[in-house]
C-alpha positions in Angstrom: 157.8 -66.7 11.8 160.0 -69.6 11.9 160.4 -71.8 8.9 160.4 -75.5 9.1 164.1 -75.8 9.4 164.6 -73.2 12.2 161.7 -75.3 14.1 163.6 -78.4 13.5 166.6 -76.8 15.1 165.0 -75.5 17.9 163.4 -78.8 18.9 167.2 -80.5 18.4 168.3 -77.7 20.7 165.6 -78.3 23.2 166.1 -82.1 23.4 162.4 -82.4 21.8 161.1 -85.0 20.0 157.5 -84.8 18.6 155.3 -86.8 20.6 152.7 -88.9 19.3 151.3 -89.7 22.4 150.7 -85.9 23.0 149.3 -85.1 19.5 152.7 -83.1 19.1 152.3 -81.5 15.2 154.0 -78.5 14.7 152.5 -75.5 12.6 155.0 -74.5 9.9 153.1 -73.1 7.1 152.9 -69.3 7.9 150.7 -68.5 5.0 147.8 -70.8 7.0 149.2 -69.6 10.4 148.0 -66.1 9.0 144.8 -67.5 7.4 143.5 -68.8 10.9 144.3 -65.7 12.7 141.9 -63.9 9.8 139.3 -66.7 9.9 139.3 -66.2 13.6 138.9 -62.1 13.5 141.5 -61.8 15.9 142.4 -58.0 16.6 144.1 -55.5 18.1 143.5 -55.4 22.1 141.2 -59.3 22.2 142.1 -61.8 25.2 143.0 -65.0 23.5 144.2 -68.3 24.7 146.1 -70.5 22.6 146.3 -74.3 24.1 149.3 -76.0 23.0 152.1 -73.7 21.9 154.1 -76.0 20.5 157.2 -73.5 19.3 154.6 -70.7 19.1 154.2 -70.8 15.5 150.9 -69.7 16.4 151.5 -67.7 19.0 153.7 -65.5 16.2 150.7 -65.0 14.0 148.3 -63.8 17.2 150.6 -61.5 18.9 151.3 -59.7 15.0 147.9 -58.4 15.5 148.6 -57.0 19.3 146.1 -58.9 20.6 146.8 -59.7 24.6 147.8 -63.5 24.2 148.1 -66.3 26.9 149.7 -69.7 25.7 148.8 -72.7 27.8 151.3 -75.7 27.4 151.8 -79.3 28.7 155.1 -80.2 27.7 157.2 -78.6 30.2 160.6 -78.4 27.5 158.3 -76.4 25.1 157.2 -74.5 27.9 161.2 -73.7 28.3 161.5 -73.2 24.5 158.9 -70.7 23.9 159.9 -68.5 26.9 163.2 -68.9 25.5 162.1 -67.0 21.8 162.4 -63.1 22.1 159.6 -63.3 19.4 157.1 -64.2 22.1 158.0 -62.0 25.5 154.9 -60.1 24.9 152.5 -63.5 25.3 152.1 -65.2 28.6 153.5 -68.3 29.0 151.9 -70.4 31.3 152.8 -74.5 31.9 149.0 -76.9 32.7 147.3 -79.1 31.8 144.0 -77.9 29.8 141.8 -80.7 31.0 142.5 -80.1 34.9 144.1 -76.5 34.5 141.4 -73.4 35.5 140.9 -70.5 32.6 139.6 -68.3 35.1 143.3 -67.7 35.7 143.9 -66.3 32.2 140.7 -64.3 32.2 141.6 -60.3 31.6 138.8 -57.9 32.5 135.1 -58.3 32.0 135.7 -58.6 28.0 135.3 -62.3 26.4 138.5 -64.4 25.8 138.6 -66.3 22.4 140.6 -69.5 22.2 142.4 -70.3 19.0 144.5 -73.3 19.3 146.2 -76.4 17.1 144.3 -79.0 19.1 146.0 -82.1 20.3 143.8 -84.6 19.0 143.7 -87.0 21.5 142.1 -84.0 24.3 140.2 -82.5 21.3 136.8 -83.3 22.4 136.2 -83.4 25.6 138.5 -80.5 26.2 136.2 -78.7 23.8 132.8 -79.6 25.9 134.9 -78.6 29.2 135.2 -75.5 28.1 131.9 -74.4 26.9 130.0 -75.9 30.0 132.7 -74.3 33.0 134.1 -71.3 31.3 131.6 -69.4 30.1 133.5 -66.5 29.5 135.3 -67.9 27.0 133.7 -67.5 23.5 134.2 -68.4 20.5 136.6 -71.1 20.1 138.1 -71.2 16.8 140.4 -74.3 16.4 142.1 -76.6 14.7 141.2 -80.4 15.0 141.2 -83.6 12.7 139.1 -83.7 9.8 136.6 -86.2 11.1 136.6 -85.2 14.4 135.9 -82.0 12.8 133.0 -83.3 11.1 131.5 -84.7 14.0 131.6 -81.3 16.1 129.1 -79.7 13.4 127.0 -82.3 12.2 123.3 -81.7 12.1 120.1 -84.4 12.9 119.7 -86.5 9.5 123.8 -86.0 8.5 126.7 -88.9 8.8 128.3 -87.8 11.8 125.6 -86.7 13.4 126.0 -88.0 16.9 126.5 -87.9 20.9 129.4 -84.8 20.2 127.6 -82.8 18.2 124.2 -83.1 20.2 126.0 -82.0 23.1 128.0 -78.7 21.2 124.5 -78.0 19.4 123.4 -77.5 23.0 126.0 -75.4 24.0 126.6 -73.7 20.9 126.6 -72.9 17.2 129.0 -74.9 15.1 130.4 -75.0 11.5 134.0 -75.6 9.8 136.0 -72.0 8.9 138.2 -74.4 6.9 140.2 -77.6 5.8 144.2 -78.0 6.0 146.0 -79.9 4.4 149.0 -82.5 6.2 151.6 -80.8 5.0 151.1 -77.6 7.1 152.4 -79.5 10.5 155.7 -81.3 11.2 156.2 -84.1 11.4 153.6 -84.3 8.9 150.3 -86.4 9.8 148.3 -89.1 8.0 144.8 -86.8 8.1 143.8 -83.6 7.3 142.4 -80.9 10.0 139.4 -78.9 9.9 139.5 -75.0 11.4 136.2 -75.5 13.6 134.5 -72.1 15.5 131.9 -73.1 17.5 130.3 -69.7 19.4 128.8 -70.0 22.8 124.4 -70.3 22.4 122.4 -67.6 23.6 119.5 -70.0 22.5 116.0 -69.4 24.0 115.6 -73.3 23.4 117.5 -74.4 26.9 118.7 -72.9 29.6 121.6 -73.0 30.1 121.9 -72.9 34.1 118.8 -75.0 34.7 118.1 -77.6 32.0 121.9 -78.3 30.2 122.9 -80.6 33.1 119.7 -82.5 32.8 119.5 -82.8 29.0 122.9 -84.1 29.1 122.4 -86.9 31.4 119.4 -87.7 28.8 121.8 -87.6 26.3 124.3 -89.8 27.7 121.8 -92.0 28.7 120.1 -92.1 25.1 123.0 -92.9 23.7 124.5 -95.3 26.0 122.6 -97.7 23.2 123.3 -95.8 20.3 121.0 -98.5 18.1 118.4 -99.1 20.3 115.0 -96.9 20.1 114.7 -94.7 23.0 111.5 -96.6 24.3 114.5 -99.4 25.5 116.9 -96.4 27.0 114.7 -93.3 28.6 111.0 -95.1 27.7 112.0 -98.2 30.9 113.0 -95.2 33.4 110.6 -92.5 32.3 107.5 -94.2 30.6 105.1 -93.5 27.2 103.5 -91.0 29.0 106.2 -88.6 29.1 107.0 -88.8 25.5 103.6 -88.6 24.5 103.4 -85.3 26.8 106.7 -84.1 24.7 105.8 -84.9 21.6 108.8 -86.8 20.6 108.2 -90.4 19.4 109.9 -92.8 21.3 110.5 -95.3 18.5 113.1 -93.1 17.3 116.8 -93.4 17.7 119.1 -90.5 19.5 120.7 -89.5 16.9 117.0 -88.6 14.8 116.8 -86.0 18.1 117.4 -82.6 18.2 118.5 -80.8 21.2 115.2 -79.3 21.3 113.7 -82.9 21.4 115.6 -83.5 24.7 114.7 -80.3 25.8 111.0 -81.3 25.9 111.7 -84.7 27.3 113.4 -83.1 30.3 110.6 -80.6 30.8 107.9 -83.7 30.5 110.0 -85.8 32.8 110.0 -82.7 35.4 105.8 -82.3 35.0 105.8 -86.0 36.0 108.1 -86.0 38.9 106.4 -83.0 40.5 
């Protein structure tokens, strides 16, 4: 894998310079390059998707275990600098953006596709709910974000961070935090630590997927479109007492006191009533 001076070079050779703007932190640790690939059970013959190559650090560490890799990559120089590494001619290398680009396109076969990534974190999130609610044969996502961001994706009802992000993953999926990383794994080194998050696609009985997700979400968005007020001020003035009553959730409580099973029974009350 290449060490942090070789990566330097390579990115003097390329006419690169890191971009901020982009979230552009390079991998160079390889000891943590080969502990995300184990945290992420990545083996021999798996369809994964790494978005944001950078100099395919990463990429290295996947295609060691001959897994089938696809690297997705906005910055059309690295695009030319990773096809340009003998190291990588086994990966495909495709140039997109990930919040417009189609993952249908990398999909192999009827087998699931993992994504294991060092997320920009500027697209972190949404590009994280993008995923889970168009591709749904992608599962599980195993990547690397900032710390607090991090914390935010897996917080449960009654924690900190518990909030609009991780209502809306909890709906779409299970969520926890494989491990933390410290700044000095990237160049140019940043001022935060990351968190390795997996989040694994829900076969939860609680909501269906197809039918009620696209609902519960506008009820979450709505919910916490006033984050401090009680939801008697948000959904109670377009919905009324009645329907919370019929749900059993008490509308004097504040989003983020629900869980996605609360908005689940708000959304079936709400669809009694409007029958």
């Amino acid at each position: 894998m290449l060490k942090k001076s070789e990566l330097v070079n390579l990115l003097v050779e390329f006419n690169i310079s890191p971009s901020k703007a982009l979230g552009q932190n390079f991998m160079v640790d390889q000891n943590c390059v080969r502990k995300i690939v184990n945290l992420a059970q990545i083996k021999e013959g798996d369809n994964v998707i790494e978005i944001g190559g950078g100099a395919g650090v990463l990429t290295e560490g996947l295609l060691e275990t001959k897994a089938q890799v696809s690297v997705l990559e906005f910055d059309r120089k690295l695009v030319e600098l990773l096809k340009s590494r003998s190291e990588l001619s086994d990966a495909t290398i495709v140039h997109g953006d990930a919040m417009t680009f189609n993952f249908d396109l990398l999909k192999k076969g009827n087998s699931g596709t993992k994504v294991v990534s060092n997320l920009p974190y500027n697209i972190a999130s949404p590009l994280i709910i993008r995923i889970l609610e168009d591709f749904k044969f992608i599962s599980p996502i195993v990547v690397l974000v900032q710390k607090e961001i991090g914390r935010r994706m897996v917080a449960k009802v009654g924690e900190n961070d518990y909030g609009l992000l991780s209502t809306k993953i909890a709906c779409l999926g299970t969520s926890k935090i494989l491990s933390l990383f410290s700044p000095e794994i990237f160049y140019p080194r940043p001022k935060v630590e990351s968190a390795l998050i997996e989040i694994v696609r829900s076969k939860s009985e609680e909501i269906d997927l197809d039918e009620e997700y696209w609902g519960v979400k506008t009820l979450i968005n709505t919910a916490y479109s006033s984050k401090r007020k009680m939801l008697k001020s948000t959904l109670g003035k377009q919905f009324g007492e009645e329907v919370f009553i019929s749900s059993n959730v008490d509308w004097q409580k504040r989003p983020e006191e629900l869980t996605v099973n609360d908005f689940v029974a708000i959304l079936r009350a709400v669809r009694k009533y409007n029958r």
